[in-house]
N, C-alpha and C positions, 0 to 999 in steps of 0.2 A: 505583594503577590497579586496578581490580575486576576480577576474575576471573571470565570468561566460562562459564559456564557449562550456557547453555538451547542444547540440541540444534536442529541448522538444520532439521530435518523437523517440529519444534514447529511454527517460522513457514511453513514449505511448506506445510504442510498448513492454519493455521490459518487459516481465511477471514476471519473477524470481524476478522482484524487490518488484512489488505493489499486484502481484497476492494473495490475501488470501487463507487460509484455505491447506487442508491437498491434499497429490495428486490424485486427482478426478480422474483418470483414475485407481485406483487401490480400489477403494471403490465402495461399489453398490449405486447406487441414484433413484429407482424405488420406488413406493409407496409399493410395498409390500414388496421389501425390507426395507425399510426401517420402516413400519407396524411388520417386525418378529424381528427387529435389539431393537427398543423401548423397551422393556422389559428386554432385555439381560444385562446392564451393570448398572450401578449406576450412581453418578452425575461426571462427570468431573473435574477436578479440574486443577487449572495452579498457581502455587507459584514463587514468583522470587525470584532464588537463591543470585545472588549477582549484581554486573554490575553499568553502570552508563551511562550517556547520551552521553557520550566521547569516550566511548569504546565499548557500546554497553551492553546490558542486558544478562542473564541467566535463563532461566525457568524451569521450573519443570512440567510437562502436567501428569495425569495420572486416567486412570479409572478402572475402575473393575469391572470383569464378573460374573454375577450372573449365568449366565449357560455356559456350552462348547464354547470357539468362539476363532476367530482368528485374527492378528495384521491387518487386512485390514477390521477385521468387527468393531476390537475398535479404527480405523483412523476413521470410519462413524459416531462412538460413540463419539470420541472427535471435530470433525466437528460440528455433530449436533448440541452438547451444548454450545461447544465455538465460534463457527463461525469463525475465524481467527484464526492463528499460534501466533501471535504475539498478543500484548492487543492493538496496534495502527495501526493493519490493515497490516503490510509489513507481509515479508514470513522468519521463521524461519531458521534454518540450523540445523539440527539433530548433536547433538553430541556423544549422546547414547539411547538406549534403551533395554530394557529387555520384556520380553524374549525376546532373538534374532529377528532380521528382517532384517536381510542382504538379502537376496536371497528370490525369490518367494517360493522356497519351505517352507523357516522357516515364513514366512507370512501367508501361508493357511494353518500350522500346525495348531491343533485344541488343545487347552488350557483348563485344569478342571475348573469348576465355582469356582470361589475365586480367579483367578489369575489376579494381576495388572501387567495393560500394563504402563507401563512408559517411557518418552522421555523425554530427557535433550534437548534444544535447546538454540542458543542462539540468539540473535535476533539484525538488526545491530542498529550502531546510528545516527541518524538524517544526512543525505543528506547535500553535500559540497554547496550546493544552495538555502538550507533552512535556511531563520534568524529569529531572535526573532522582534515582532513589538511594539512598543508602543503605553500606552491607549490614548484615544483622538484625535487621527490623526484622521478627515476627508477627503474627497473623495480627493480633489485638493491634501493636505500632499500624501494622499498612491500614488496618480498617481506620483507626483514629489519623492519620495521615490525612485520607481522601477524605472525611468527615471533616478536616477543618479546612481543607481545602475546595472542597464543592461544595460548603456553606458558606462562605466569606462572600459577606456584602448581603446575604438574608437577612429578609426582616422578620420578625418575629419563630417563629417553632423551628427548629434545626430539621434538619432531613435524615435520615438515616441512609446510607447512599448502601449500593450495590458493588463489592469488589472481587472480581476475577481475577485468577490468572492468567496468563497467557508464555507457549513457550515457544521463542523461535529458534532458527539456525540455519544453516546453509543451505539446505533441502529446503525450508522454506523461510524465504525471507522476512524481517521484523513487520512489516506495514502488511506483507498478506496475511500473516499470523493474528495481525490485532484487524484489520479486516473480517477477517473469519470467526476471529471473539466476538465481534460485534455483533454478525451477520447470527452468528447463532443464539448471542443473550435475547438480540431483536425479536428472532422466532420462538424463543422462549417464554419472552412475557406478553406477548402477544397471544400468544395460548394460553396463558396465565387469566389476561387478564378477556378473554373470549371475545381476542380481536379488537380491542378499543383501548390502549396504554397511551400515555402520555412519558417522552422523556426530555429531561429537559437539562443539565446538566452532566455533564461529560470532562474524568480527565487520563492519561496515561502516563502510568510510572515505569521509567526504562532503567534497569540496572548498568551500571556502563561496564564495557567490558573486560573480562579477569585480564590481569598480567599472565605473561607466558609463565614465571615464575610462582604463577599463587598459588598457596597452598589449598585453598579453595577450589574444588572439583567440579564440585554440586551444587546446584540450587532448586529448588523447589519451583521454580519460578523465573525466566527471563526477564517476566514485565508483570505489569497489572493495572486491566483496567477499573475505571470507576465511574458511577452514573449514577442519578438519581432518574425514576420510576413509578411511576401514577397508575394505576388501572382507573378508567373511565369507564362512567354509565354508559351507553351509548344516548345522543340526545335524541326525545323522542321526536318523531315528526309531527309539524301542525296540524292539529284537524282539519279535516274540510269543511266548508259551509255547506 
């Protein structure tokens, strides 16, 4: 088993990883933009090309303009409908697209109605800190889980780690879900700890998902994260001479 080692304010903080959707600073999000944008393109679409969970996914995103418009009005157009880059919430990486969009100019070029806008991306695969959980495990199991798990490879005193739930679904996807967990524990111990925590150990347990057939309905839980958590003095400053 690998030894956990990237701080959970790495992923808190890092956007490019968990951030959804398409790049918001270059699409309009006004209500009346988005009121003259509704009518302009057709439904959305996202196919996956090939890929696998090892290596990461390939998609296919693409919509079409029913009147004049441009690659930053059909980034709005595939936002709106899809809400994510990815179908699990993380953020894609363009591999192609057509018509061109390198450059702002070929973006606010203006396109005849019938042109598909299409982007190849591909999307990565599951995080060095994410594992698979099994059914059945209750609370005591998942805390002794992440316990011998975000201890492995300490030296000396065991850590007592911190273990959430997290629930996701199609309304909102697994990675902005555990995003969101995070975003909230971080503000939490951070008030805890009056602004000065240290975290330094970070893992997430994802249950995989039920058969159509399971007799299993419910779960208490999609996922669950786990961390280990320090409150810090604040250090004081040098005196002056």
């Amino acid at each position: 088993m690998k030894a956990l080692t990237r701080p959970i304010l790495s992923l808190a903080f890092a956007a490019i990883f968990l951030t959804a959707g398409c790049d918001m600073d270059k699409i309009p999000l006004t209500p009346r933009d988005a009121a003259n944008l509704a009518g302009k393109f057709g439904t959305p679409t996202r196919s996956e090309l090939s890929g696998n969970d090892t290596e990461g996914r390939t998609y296919e995103l693409m919509v079409e303009s029913q009147r004049e418009a441009n690659w930053r009005e059909a980034d709005f157009a595939l936002w709106r409908g899809l809400r994510v880059t990815c179908p699990d919430g993380r953020r894609g990486a363009t591999i192609s697209s057509s018509p061109a969009e390198r450059t702002d100019a070929e973006q606010t070029r203006m396109h005849p109605p019938g042109t598909v806008f299409r982007r190849v991306i591909t999307c990565p695969p599951p995080p060095d800190f994410e594992f698979t959980l099994a059914e059945g495990l209750n609370k005591q199991d998942m805390h002794w889980l992440f316990h011998e798990r975000l201890n492995e490879g300490i030296q000396g005193y065991p850590r007592d780690p911190v273990v959430q739930p997290v629930r996701f679904g199609p309304t909102k996807p697994k990675y902005l879900a555990i995003e969101q967990a995070l975003g909230k524990a971080t503000l939490e111990w951070m008030e805890k700890c009056e602004g000065s925590a240290s975290f330094s150990r970070m893992a997430v347990g994802i249950f995989p998902p039920l058969p159509a057939d399971s007799e299993l309905r419910y779960r208490p839980a999609d996922a669950y994260i786990g961390f280990i958590v320090d409150c810090r003095k604040p250090e004081l400053e040098e005196s002056q001479p």
